[in-house]
MARZATI-682616 format. One line per field, with one value per residue: x, y, z of N, C-alpha, C in turn; residue number from 1; residue in one letter. Coordinates in nm, 4 decimals. Layout:
# MARZATI-682616
n_east <- c(X	...)
n_north <- c(Y	...)
n_up <- c(Z	...)
ca_east <- c(X	...)
ca_north <- c(Y	...)
ca_up <- c(Z	...)
c_east <- c(X	...)
c_north <- c(Y	...)
c_up <- c(Z	...)
nr <- c(NUM	...)
rest <- c(a	...)
//
This chain:
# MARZATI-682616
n_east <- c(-0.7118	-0.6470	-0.7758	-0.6755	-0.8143	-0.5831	-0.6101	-0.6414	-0.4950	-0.4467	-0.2586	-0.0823	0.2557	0.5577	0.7673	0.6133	0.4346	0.1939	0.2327	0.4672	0.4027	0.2099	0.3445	0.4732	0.2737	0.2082	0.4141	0.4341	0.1645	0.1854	0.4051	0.2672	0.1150	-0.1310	-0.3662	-0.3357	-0.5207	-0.6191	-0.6711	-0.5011	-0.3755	-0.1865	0.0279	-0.0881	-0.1977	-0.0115	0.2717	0.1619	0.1579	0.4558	0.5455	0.4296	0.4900	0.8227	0.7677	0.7449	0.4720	0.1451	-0.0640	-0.3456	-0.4862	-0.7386	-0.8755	-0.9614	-1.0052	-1.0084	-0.8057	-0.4972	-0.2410	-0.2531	-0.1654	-0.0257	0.3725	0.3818	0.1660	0.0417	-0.1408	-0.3257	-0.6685	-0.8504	-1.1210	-1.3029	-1.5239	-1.4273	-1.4305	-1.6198	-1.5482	-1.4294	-1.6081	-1.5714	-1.3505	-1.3516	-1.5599	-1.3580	-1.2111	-1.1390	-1.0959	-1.0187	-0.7490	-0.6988	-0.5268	-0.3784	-0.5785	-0.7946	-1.1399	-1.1915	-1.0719	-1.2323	-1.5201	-1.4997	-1.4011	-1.6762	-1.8318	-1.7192	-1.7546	-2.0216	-2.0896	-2.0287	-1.7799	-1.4467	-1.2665	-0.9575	-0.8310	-0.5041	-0.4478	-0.5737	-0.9448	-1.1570	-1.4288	-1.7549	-2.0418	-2.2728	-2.1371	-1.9983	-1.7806	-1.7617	-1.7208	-1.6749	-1.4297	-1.1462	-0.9027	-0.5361	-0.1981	0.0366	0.1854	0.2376	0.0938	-0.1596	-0.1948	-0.2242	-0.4151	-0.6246	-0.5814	-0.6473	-0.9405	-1.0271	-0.9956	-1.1964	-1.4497	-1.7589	-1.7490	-1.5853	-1.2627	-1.0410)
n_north <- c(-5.2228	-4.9516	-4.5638	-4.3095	-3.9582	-3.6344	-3.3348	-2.9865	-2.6851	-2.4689	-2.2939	-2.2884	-2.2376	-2.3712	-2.5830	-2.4855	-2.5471	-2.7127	-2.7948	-2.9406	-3.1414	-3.2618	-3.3723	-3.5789	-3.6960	-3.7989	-3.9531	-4.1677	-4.2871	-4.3945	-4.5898	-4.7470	-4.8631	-4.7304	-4.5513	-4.2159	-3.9513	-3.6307	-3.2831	-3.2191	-2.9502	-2.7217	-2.6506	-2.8004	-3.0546	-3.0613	-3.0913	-3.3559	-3.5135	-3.4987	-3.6429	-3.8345	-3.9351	-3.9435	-4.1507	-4.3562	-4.4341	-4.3715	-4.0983	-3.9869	-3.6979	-3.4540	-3.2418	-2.8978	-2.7735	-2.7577	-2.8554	-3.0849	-3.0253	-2.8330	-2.9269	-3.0563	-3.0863	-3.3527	-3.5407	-3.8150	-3.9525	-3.7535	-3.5809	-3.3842	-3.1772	-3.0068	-2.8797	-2.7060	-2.5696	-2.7600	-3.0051	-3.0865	-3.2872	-3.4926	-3.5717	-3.6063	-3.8205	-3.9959	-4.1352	-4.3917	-4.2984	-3.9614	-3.7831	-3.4479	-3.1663	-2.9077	-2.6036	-2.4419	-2.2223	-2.4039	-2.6422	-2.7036	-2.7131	-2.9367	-3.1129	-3.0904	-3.2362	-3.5254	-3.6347	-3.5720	-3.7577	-4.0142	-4.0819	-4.1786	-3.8951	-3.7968	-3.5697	-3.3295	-3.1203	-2.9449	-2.7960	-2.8243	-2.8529	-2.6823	-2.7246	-2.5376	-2.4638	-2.7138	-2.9484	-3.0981	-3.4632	-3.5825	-3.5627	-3.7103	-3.6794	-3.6677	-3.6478	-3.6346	-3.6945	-3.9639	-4.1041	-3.9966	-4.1076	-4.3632	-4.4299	-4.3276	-4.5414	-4.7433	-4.6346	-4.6547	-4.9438	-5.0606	-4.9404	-5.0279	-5.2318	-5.0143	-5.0261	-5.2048)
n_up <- c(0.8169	1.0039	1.0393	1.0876	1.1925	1.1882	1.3226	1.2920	1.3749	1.0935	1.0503	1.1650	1.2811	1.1914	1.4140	1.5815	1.9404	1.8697	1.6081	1.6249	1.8339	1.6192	1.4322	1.5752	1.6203	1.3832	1.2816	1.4415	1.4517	1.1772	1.2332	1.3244	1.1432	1.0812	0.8636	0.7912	0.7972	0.6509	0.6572	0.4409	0.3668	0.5199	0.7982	1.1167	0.9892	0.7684	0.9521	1.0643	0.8221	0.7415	0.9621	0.9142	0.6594	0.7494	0.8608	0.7286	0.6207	0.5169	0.3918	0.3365	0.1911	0.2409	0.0034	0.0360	-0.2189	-0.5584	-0.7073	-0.6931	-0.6476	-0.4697	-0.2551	0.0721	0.1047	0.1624	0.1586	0.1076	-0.0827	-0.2704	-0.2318	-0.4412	-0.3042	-0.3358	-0.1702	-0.0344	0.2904	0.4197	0.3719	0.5725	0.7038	0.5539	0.6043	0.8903	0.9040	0.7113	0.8940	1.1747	1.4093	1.5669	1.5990	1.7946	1.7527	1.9397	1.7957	1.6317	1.5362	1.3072	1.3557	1.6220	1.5036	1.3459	1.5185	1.6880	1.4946	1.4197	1.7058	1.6823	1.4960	1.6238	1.5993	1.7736	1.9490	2.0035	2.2593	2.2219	2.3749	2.3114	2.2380	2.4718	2.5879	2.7726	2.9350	3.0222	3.2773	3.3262	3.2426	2.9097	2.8218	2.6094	2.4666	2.4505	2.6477	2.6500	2.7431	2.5848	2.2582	2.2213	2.3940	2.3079	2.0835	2.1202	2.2660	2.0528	1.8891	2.0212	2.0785	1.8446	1.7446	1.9389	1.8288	1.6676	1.3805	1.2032	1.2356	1.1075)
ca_east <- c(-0.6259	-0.6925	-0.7403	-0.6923	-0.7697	-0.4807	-0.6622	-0.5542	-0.4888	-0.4123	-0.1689	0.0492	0.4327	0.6182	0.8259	0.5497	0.4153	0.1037	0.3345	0.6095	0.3057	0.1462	0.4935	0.4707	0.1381	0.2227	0.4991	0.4245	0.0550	0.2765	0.4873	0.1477	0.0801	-0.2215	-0.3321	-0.3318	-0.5886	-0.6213	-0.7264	-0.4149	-0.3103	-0.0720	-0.0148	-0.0590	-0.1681	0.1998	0.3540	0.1314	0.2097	0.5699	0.5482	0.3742	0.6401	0.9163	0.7636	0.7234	0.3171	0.0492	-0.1458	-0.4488	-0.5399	-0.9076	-0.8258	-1.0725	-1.0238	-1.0037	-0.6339	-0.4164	-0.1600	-0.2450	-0.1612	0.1300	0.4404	0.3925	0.0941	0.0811	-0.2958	-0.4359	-0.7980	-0.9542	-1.3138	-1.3886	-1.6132	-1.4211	-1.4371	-1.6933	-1.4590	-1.4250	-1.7001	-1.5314	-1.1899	-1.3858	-1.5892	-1.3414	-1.1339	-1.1709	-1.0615	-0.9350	-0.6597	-0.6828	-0.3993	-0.4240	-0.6935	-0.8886	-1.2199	-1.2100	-1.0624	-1.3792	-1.6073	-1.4183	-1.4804	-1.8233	-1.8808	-1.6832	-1.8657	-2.1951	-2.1108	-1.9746	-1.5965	-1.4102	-1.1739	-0.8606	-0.7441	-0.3788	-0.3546	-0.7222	-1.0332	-1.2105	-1.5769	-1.7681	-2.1630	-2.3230	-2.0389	-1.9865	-1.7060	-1.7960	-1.6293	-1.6860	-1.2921	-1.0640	-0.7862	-0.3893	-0.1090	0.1724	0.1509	0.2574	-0.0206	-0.2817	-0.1976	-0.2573	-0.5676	-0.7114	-0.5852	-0.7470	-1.0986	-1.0613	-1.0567	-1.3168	-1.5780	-1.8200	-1.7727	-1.4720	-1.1287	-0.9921)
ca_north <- c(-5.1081	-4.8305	-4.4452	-4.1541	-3.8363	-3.5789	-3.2406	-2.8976	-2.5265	-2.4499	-2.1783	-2.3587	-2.2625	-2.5147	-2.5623	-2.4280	-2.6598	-2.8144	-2.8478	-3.0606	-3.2824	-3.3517	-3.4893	-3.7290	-3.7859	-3.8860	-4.1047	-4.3056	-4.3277	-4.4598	-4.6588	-4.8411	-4.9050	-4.6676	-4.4488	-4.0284	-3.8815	-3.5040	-3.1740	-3.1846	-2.8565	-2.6636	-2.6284	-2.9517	-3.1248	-3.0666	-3.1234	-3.5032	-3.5804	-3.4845	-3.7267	-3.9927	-4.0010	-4.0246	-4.3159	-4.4860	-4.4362	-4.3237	-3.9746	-3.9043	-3.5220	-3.4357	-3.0895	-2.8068	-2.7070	-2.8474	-2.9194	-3.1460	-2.9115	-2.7459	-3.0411	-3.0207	-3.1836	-3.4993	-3.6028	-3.9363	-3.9140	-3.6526	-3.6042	-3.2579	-3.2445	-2.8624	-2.8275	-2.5794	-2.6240	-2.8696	-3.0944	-3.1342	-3.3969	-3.6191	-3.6090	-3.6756	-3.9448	-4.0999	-4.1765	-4.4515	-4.2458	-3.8796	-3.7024	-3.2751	-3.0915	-2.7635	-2.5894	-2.3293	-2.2679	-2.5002	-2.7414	-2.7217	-2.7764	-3.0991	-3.2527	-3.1347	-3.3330	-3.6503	-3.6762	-3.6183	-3.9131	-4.1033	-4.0936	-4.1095	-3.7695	-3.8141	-3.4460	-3.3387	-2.9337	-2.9032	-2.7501	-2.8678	-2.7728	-2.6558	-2.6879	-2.4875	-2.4958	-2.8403	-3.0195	-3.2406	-3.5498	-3.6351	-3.5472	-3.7591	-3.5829	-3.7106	-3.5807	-3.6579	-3.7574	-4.1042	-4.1331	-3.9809	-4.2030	-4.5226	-4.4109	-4.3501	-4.6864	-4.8163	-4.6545	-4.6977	-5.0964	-5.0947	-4.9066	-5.1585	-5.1797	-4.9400	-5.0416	-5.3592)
ca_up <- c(0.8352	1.0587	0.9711	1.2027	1.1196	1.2685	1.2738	1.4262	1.3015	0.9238	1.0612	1.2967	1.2421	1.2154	1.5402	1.7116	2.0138	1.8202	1.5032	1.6620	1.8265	1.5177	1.3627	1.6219	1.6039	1.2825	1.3199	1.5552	1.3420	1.0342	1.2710	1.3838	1.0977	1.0541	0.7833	0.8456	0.7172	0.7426	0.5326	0.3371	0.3941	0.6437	0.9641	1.1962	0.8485	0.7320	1.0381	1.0683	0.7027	0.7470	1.0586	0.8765	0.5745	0.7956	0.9661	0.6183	0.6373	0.4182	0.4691	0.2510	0.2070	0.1003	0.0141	-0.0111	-0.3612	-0.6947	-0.7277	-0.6317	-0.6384	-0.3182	-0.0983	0.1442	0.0200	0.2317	0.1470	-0.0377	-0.1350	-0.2286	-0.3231	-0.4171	-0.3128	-0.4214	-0.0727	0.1300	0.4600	0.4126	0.3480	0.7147	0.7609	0.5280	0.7024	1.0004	0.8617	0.6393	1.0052	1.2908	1.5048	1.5373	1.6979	1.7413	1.7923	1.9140	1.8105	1.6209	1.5017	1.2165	1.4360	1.6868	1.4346	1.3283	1.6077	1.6992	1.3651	1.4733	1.7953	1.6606	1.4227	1.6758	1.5717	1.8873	1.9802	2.1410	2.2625	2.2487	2.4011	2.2289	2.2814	2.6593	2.5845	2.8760	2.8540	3.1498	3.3731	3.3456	3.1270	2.8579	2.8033	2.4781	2.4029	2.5676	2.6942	2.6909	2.8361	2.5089	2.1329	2.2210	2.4820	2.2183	1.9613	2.1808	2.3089	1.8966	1.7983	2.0907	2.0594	1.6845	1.7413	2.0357	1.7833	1.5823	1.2286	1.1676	1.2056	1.0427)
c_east <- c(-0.7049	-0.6953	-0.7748	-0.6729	-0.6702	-0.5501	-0.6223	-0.5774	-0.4209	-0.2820	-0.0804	0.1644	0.4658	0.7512	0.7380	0.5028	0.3131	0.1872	0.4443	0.4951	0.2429	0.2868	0.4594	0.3815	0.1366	0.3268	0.4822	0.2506	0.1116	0.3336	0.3868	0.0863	-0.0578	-0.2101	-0.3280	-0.4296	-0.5946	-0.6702	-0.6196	-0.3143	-0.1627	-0.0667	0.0268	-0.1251	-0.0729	0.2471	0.3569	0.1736	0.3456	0.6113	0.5534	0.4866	0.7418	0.9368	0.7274	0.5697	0.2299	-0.0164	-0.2338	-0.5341	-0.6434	-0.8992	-0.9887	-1.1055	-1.0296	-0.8906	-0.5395	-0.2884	-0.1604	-0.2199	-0.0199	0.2229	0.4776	0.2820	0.1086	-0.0502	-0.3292	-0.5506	-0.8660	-1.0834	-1.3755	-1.5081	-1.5600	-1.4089	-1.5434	-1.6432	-1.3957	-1.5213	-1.6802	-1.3971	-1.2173	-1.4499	-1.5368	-1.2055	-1.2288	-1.1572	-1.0104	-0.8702	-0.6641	-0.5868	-0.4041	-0.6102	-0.7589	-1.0531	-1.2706	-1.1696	-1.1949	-1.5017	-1.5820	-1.4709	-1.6039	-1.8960	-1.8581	-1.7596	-2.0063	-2.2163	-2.0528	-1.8482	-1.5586	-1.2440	-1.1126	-0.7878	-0.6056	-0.3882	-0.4723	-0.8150	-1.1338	-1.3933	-1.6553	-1.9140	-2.2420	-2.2712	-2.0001	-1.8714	-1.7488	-1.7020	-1.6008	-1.4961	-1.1667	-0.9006	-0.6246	-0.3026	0.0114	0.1068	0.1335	0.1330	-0.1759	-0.3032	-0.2252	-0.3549	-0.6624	-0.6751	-0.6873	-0.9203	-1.1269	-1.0782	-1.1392	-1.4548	-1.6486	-1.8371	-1.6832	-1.3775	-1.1117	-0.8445)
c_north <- c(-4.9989	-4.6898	-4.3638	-4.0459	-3.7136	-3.4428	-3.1322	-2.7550	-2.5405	-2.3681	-2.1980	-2.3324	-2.3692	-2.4985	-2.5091	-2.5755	-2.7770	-2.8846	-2.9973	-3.2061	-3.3189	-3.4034	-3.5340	-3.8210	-3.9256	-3.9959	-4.1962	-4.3610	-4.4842	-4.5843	-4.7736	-4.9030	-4.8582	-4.5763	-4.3147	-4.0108	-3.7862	-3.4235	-3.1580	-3.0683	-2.8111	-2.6573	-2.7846	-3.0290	-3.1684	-3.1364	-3.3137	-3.5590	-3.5489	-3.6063	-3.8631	-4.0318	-4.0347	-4.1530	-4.4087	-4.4852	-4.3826	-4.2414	-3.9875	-3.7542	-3.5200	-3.3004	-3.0099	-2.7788	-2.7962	-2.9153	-2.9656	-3.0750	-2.7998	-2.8456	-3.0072	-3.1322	-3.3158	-3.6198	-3.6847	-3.9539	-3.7912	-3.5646	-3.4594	-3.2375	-3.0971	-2.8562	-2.7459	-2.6193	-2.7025	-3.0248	-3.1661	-3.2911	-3.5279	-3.6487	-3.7083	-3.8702	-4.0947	-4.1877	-4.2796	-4.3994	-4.0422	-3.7908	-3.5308	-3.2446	-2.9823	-2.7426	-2.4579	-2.3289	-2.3825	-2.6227	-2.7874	-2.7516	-2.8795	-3.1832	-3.2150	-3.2780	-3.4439	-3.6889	-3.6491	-3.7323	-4.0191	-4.1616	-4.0397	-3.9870	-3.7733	-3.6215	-3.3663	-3.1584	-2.8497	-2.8450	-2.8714	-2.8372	-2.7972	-2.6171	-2.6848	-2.5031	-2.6244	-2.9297	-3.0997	-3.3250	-3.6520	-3.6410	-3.6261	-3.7214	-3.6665	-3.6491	-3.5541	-3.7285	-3.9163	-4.1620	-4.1114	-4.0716	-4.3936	-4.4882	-4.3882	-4.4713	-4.7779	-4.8084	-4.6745	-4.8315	-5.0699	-5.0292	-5.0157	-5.1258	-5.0921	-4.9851	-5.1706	-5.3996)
c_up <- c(0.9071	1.0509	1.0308	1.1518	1.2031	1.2149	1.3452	1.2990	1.1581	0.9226	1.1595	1.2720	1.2482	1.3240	1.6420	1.8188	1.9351	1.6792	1.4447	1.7358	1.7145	1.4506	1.4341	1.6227	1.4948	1.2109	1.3653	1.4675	1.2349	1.1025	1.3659	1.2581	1.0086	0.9552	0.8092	0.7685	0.7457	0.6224	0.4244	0.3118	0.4594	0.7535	1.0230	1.0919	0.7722	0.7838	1.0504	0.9657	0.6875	0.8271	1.0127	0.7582	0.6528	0.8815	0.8787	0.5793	0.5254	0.4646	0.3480	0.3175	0.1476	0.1444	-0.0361	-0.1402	-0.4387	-0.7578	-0.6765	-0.5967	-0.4800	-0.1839	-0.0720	0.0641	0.0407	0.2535	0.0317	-0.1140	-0.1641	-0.3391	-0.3034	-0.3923	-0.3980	-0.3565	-0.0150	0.2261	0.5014	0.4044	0.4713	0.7644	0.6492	0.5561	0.8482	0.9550	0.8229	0.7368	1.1260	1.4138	1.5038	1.6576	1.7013	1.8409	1.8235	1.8833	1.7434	1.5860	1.4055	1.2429	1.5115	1.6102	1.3695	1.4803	1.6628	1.5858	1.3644	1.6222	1.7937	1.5547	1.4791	1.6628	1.6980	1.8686	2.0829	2.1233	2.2918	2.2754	2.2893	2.2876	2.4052	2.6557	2.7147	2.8439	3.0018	3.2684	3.4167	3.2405	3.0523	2.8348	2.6946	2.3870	2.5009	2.5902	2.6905	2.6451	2.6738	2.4200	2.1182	2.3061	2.3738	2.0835	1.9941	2.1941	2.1362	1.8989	1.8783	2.0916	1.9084	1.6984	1.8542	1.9658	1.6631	1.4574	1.1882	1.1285	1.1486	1.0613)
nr <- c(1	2	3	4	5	6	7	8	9	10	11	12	13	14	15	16	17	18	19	20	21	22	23	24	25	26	27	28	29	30	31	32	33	34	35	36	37	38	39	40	41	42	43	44	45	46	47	48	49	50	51	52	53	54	55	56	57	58	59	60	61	62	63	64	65	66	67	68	69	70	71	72	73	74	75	76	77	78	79	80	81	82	83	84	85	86	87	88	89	90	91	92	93	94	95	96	97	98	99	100	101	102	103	104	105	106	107	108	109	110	111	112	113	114	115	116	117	118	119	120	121	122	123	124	125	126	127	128	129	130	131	132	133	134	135	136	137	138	139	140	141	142	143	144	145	146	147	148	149	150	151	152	153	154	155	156	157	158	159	160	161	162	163	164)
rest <- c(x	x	x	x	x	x	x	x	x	x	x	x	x	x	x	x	x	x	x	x	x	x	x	x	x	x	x	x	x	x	x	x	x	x	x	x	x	x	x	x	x	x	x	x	x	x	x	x	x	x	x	x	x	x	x	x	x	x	x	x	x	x	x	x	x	x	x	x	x	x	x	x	x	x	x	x	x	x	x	x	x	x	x	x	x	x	x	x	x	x	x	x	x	x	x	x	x	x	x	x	x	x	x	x	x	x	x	x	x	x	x	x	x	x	x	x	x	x	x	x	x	x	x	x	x	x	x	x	x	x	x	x	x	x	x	x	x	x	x	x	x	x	x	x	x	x	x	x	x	x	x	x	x	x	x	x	x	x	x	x	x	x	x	x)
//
């Protein structure tokens, strides 16, 4: 089984643009067959585990705090760690792949953390990082949810030892 983490702003409206892509993200996730993994929260967390239930799927939330009780209402897992925003490097980790949506700081440090552990980052309307006037390409860029969600499943099976 394969497990993408769907990561993005905490403060996303819902209907906003990153919002409505992570539902799809997370549909079409679910509808692959894959698990969601994400912070559990709000925002494009919601929106993906909103996505992923209506596509029949499984989301696990590893929430910041201590209580299960603070997970969105679409998460089907969900595991308190009681790190905070530390809790980031096992979202990343505990994924073959991950998708970011949007984008804030706590997003950007998500995936610095997945590409310094070698989790590949597919980017949907995300952060572009730019290191001495030069683009890096550590984030691979596509155009639409449906496009970003082929490209994770795909580098999730092409990495050794991950996906199943």
């Amino acid at each position: 089984m394969t497990y993408v983490a769907v990561i993005g702003p905490g403060d996303a409206a819902e209907g906003s643009e990153a919002a409505v892509r992570a539902e799809v993200v997370g549909r079409e996730l679910a509808g692959a067959g894959a698990v969601v993994v994400c912070g559990g929260r709000g925002g494009v967390m919601a929106a993906a585990c909103r996505g992923c239930a209506a596509g029949g799927g499984t989301s696990l939330g590893l929430l910041p705090g201590d209580d299960r009780a603070g997970a969105n209402p679409w998460v089907t897992i969900a595991v308190p760690t009681g790190l905070g925003e530390a809790r980031n490097a096992l979202v990343v980790r505990a994924a073959d792949a991950v998708v970011a949506v949007g984008g804030g700081y706590g997003t950007l440090a998500e995936i610095a953390l997945a590409l310094r552990a070698g989790t590949p980052v597919v980017g949907l309307g995300t952060w572009e990082p730019v290191i001495a006037g030069r683009r890096d390409h550590g984030i691979v860029l596509a155009g639409g949810p449906q496009e970003a969600v082929a490209l994770a499943l795909r580098l999730a099976r092409e990495r050794p030892g991950k996906a199943g």
